[in-house]
Residue, then its C-alpha position, 0 to 999 in steps of 0.5 A: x180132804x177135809x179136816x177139822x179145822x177146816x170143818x169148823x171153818x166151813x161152819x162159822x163161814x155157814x153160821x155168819x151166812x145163815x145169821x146174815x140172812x136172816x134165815x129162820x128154816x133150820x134146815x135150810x142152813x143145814x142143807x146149805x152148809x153141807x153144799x159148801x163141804x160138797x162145793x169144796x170136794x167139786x173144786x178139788x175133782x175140777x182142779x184135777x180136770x184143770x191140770x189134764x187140760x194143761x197137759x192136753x194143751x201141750x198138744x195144741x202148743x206143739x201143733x202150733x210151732x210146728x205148723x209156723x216153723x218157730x222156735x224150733x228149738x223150744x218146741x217139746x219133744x214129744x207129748x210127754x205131758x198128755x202121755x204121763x200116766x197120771x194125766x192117761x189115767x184121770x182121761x180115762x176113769x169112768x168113776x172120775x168122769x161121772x163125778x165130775x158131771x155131778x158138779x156144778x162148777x164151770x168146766x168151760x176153760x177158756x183157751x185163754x187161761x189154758x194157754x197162760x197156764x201151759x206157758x207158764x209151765x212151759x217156761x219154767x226151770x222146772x219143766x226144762x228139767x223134765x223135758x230133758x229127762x230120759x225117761x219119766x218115772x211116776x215120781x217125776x210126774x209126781x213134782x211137775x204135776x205138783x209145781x204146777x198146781x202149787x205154783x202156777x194154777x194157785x198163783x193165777x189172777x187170772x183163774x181167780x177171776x174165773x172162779x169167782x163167778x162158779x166157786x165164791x169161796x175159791x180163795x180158801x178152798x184152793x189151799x185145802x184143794x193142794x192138800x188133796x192133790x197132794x195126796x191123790x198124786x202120792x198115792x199114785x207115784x207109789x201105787x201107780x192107781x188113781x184113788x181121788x180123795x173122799x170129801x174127808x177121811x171119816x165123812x159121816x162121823x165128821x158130817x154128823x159132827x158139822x151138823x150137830x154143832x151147827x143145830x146146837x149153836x142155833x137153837x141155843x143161841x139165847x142162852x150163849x148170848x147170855x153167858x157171853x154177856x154176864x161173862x163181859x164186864x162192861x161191854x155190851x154183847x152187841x157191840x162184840x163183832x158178829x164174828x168174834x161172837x160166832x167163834x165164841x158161840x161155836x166154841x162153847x157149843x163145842x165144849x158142851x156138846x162134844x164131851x171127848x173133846x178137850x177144852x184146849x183143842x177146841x180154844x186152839x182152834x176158835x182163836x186160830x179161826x178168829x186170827x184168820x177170820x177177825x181182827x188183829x185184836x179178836x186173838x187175844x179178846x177170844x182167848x180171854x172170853x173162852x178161859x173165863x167162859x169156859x171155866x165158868x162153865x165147868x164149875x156150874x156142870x154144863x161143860x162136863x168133859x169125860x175120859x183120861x186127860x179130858x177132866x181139868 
C-alpha cells in the first residue's frame, strides 16, 4: 500500500494542516497524521467491500429482468459475479470483516450508486466478453474485477460525491487504493488466497520514518526558517508560498535526520511533490533552493550522509 513517496506526501499534507491550524500540541499532529496513514488503509478495505456490493448487485439486477420480462436477451446468464471465488472469498473472511467494522468510513451505498456502477459494468465490452466465457479462471477474474475499480468505481462523479463527506482526501488516495487492489487481486489469480495488503510493506520502520521527520520539521522549524532565508537572496521568507516553504523544511529535515539516504532521492521527491502540490513554477524554484541549501549544508557539517555512494 503505502509507499514512500506517498508517505512524504501524507506528511506535507499533515505538516500544512497542523501549521493551518494553529496547533501548538505536537503530539496531536502526530496522532493526526497517523489517522490519514490508517484512513487511507480504511478506504482501500472499503473499496474492496464496494466491488463485492457490485457484484452482489447482479443478483438484484437479474431478479428485476426476470420479474418484468425485459431484455431477455440481456439478462446475465448466471450469477457469475457473486459466485467469483475472489467475491466468495472476501464475503466470507472473518479477518476482512472485523477490519472492515473498525473503519470509520460510510458503508451505507446507496442502491443508487450500486446500480450506476453495476450498469456500467454491465454494458461494457469488457463484461460481454466475460459473460460469453465457458468457464472463469481466476485470472479471468483478475481483469474484470480490475476494469472495474480501474475504470468505473475511479472514474465515478457520483462516488466522488459519496466519498467526500466520509474520506476528504479521496481524490489522491484512490489512485494509491488501485495499487493496493491491484496487488491483493494478483495475489489471489496466482494462489487463489485472499491476502489484503498491509497499510505499507514495513509499517513500523516506515511509521517511525513519518513520525521522526514530522517531529524533526516542527520543533526545528526556526532554524529551517533561517536557513531558507539567508540562502534567498532578496526575497523575503514570507512571501515563499507556504507550501513550497513546507516542501523545503521537509527536504532539509530529511537530509539532516536520515543519514542513509541520498540527497538526490530526497530532491527527487520534494520537487515532485512540489509539481503535484504547487505551482507551475514551485518545480524549478524547489530545485534551486535545495541545490544551494543543500550544499550549503554539507559544507558547514549539518547534513552529513554516510555509506557507499551517499558522500558527494
Amino acid at each position: 500500500m503505502l509507499n514512500r513517496h506517498y508517505l512524504r506526501a501524507k506528511l506535507l499534507q499533515g505538516l500544512y494542516a497542523y501549521v493551518q491550524s494553529g496547533q501548538k500540541e505536537l503530539q496531536k499532529g502526530v496522532n493526526y497524521l497517523e489517522s490519514t496513514f490508517i484512513k487511507t488503509h480504511d478506504l482501500y478495505l472499503v473499496m474492496l467491500y464496494l466491488l463485492k456490493e457490485i457484484c452482489f448487485y447482479n443478483e438484484t439486477y437479474v431478479e428485476e429482468q426476470v420479474a418484468k420480462h425485459l431484455d431477455e436477451n440481456r439478462i446475465p446468464i448466471s450469477n457469475r459475479l457473486t459466485d467469483l471465488n475472489f467475491i466468495k472469498a472476501i464475503d466470507s473472511s472473518e479477518s476482512f470483516q472485523a477490519a472492515l467494522k473498525k473503519t470509520t468510513i460510510d458503508l451505507n451505498f446507496s442502491p443508487e450508486l450500486l446500480r450506476k456502477l453495476y450498469m456500467q459494468l454491465f454494458q461494457s465490452e469488457e463484461f460481454k466478453v466475460f459473460e460469453a466465457k465457458k468457464s472463469i479462471s481466476l485470472v479471468d477474474e483478475y481483469d474484470i474485477l480490475l476494469f472495474l475499480y480501474r475504470h468505473i468505481v475511479i472514474e465515478s462523479d457520483l462516488l466522488d460525491n459519496f466519498m467526500e463527506d466520509s474520506a476528504l482526501s479521496w481524490d489522491m488516495d484512490k489512485y494509491l487504493v488501485e495499487q493496493g487492489i491491484q496487488k491483493t487481486l494478483k495475489k489471489f489469480s496466482e494462489k487463489g488466497i485472499l491476502q489484503p495488503e498491509p497499510i505499507s510493506p514495513d509499517w513500523q520502520n516506515d511509521k517511525m520514518f513519518a513520525f521522526d521527520l514530522f517531529k524533526y520539521a516542527i520543533a526545528n522549524s526556526v532554524e529551517l526558517s533561517d536557513w531558507i532565508s539567508k540562502t534567498t537572496e532578496n526575497w523575503d521568507v514570507e512571501r515563499i508560498s507556504t507550501v513550497d516553504l513546507l516542501i523545503i523544511k521537509l527536504c532539509i529535515s530529511e537530509m539532516i535526520k536520515f543519514p542513509e539516504i541520498p540527497l538526490k532521492v530526497s530532491m527527487n521527491e520534494y520537487i515532485e511533490l512540489g509539481k503535484e502540490f504547487s505551482t507551475p513554477k514551485s518545480k524549478v524554484y524547489i530545485n534551486g533552493m535545495l541545490d544551494k541549501l543543500s550544499k550549503e549544508l554539507v559544507s558547514k557539517g549539518i547534513i552529513k550522509k554516510y555509506g557507499k555512494g551517499l558522500v558527494e
